[in-house]
N, C-alpha and C positions, 0 to 999 in steps of 0.2 A: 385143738383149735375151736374157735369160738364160731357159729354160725353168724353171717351178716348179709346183709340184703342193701346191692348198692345199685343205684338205676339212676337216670337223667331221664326227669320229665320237660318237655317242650323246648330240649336244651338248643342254646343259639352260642357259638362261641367264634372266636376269630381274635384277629390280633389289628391295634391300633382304628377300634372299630368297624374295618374290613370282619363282615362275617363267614364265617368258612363252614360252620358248622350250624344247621340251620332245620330249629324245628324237630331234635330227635330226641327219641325212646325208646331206652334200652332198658334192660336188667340184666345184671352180670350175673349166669349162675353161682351158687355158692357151691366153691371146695374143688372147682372144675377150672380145665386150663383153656381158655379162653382165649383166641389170636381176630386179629381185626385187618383182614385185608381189605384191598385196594391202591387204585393208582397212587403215583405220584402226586401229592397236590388235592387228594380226596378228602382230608381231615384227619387223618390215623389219629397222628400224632398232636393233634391240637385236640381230642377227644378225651385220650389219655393224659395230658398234661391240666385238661379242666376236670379228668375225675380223681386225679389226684390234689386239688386244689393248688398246683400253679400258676393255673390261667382262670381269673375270674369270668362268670357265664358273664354273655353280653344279655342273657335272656334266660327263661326258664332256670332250671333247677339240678342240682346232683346232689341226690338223698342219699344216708349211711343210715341203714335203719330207720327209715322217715324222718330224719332230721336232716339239715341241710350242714353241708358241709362247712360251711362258714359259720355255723354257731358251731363247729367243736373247739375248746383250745390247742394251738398248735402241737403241743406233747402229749394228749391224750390223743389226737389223729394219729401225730405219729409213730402211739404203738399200735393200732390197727391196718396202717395201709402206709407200704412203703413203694417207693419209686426209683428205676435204674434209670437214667434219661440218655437219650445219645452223647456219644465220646466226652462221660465227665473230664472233669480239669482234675487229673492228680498234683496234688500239693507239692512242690518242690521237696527230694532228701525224704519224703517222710518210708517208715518202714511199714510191710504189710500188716502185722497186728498193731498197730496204731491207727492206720485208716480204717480197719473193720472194726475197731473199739470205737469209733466215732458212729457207728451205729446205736452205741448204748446210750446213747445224748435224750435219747425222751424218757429214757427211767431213771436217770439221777438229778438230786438236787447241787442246789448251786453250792457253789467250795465243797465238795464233793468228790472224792475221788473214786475209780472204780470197785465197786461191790464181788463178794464173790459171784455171786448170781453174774454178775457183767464179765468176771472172766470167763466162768462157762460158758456163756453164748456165744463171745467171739473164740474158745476153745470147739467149742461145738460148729458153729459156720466152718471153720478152716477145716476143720475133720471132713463134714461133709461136701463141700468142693476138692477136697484132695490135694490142701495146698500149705498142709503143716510143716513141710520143708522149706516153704517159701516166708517162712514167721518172720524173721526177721533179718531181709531184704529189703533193698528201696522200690518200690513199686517203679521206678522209671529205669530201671536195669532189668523190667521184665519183659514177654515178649506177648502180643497182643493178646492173644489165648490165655495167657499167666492173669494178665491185668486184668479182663472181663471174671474169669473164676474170684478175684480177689474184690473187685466190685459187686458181685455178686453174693460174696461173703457179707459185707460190708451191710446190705439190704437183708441178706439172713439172719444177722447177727442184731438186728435191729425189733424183731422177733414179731412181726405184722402177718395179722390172718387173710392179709388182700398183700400180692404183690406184681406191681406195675412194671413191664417192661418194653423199654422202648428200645426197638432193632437190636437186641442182645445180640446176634451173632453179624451184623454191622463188621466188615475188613477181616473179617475170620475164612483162612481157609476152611473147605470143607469137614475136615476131619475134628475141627475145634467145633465150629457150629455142632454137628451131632453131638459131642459129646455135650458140649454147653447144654442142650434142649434136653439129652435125655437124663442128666442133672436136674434138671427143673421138674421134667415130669416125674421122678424118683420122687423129690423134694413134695410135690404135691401129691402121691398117690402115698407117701408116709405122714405126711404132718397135715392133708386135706387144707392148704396154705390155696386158697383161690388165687391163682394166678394168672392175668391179661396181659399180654405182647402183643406188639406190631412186629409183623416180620416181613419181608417180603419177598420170601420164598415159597413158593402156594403148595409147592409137595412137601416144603416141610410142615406147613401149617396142617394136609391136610392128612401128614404123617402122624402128628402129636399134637393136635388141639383137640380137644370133647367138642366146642364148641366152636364155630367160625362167626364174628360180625363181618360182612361182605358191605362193601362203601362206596359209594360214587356220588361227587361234587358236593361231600360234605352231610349228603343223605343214606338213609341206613335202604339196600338194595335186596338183602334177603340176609337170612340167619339161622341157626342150626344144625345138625351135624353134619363132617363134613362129608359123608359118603351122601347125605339126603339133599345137599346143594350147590355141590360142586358140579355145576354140568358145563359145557360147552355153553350152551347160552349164555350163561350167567358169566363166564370166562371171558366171552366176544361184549360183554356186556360193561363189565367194569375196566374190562383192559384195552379193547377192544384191539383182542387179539383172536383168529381163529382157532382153534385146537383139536388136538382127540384127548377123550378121557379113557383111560383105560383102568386096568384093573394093577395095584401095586402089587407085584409076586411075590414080596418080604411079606407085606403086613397087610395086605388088604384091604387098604385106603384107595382111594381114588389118585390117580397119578397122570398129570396134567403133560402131554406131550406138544408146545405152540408147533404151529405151520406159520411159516416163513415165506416170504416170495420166491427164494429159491427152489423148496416146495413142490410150490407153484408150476414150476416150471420145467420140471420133471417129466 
C-alpha cells in the first residue's frame, strides 16, 4: 500500500447550508485504524461523507496529499479511498460476485469487460471476508452479518489504500460486530489499508482503533490513543454521561462502564 496523507483544513461542512461541521483540523494517520466518536447529531458521519467527497465542504478544505479533493478525477479517487456508507441499497436479484465486481469500476475502461487482475480482486475480497461459499447467491437471501461481509468485499475489491466506514456493525448482533472489526483490523495490520469508521460503540472503538477522533457539536474535543483519552471526563463531556473507566481484562484497553440513575440510587 501506497503512503497518503489526508487531513481537512478549516473544514466547514453541513447539509442544505445548515453547518454541522465547523472550523475543523484533522490528519488522518496513515496505515492506522482510525474511529470517530461522539453523540448523536455531532458530525461523525457528515465528516466522513465530506472526506470522502460525498458532501461538498461548505468551507475550508479536504487535502489527499495537499491536493484538494475536488481536483482528483472521480476514478483515479476511486482507487485511492473507498467508502461503506450506512444501510446501502442492494440492487434487486443481483448475486454476491457481481456486486463485489462492481468494485472493479475505477480500473476499467469503457466496453470493457472484466480483466484478470479484476477477477483476482474480487476472488481475493470474498477469500478474505470468508464468503466464497456465498459467490453466487442473491445478496437479499442473505442475512445481515452475510450482507455487511459482502459489502465490505465489495469496498476491498475496489483495492483503495484509505477505507471509509460508516457504522459497519449498524443492526449486527454482537458476535457479527466482532467478527466484522477484527476482519478490518486483520485487513489493516496486513495490507497497512488506513482505515476510518464511525461506530458507536466506545469499548469497541476503544478495543480496536490505534487512533480515537472524540467530537462534539460538529467540533474536534480531543484525539489520540485510546488508552491516552478515553477518561471519564471526556465521556461526561461528549455524551454527557457519567462513568467508570476501568481497566479491559482481555486486551487492556480502557473499558467504559455508564452509571445510570438506577445507580444512583443504590
Amino acid at each position: 500500500m501506497n503512503e497518503h496523507v489526508i487531513k481537512t483544513e478549516n473544514l466547514k461542512a453541513g447539509y442544505d447550508g445548515r453547518i454541522i461541521i465547523d472550523d475543523l483540523n484533522i490528519t488522518i494517520p496513515d496505515g492506522k485504524v482510525s474511529v470517530i466518536l461522539g453523540a448523536n447529531g455531532c458530525g461523525k458521519s457528515t465528516l466522513l461523507k465530506t472526506c470522502a467527497r460525498l458532501l461538498k465542504p461548505e468551507g475550508g478544505s479536504v487535502l489527499l496529499d495537499g491536493k484538494e479533493l475536488s481536483k482528483y478525477p472521480s476514478k483515479a479517487l476511486a482507487r485511492t479511498l473507498g467508502l461503506l456508507p450506512q444501510s446501502p441499497t442492494v440492487p434487486d436479484g443481483i448475486r454476491v460476485t457481481d456486486l463485489v465486481s462492481r468494485g472493479r469500476f475505477p480500473y476499467q475502461k469503457i466496453m470493457q469487460g472484466m480483466s484478470d487482475a479484476d477477477f483476482k480482486a474480487v476472488s481475493e475480497a470474498l477469500s478474505i471476508m470468508g464468503i466464497e461459499s456465498l459467490a453466487d447467491k442473491c445478496v437479499d437471501e442473505l442475512s445481515g452479518g452475510q450482507r455487511q461481509r459482502v459489502w465490505i468485499a465489495l469496498a476491498l475489491a475496489q483495492e483503495t489504500d484509505i477505507l471509509f466506514l460508516d457504522e459497519p456493525t449498524t443492526y449486527l448482533d454482537i458476535a457479527y460486530q466482532i467478527e466484522i472489526l477484527e476482519l478490518l483490523v486483520e485487513l489493516n495490520r496486513k495490507k497497512k489499508t488506513t482505515i476510518v469508521m464511525v461506530l458507536h460503540d466506545i469499548n469497541e472503538a476503544a478495543r480496536y482503533a490505534d487512533h480515537i477522533f472524540a467530537m462534539k457539536n460538529g467540533k474536534l474535543v480531543a484525539e489520540g490513543a485510546p488508552k491516552d483519552i478515553l477518561t471519564e471526563d471526556l465521556i461526561n463531556e461528549i455524551y454527557g454521561m457519567r462513568c467508570k473507566v476501568i481497566e479491559d481484562p482481555v486486551y487492556g484497553t480502557p473499558y467504559i462502564i455508564p452509571i445510570g440513575k438506577q445507580a444512583e440510587q443504590r
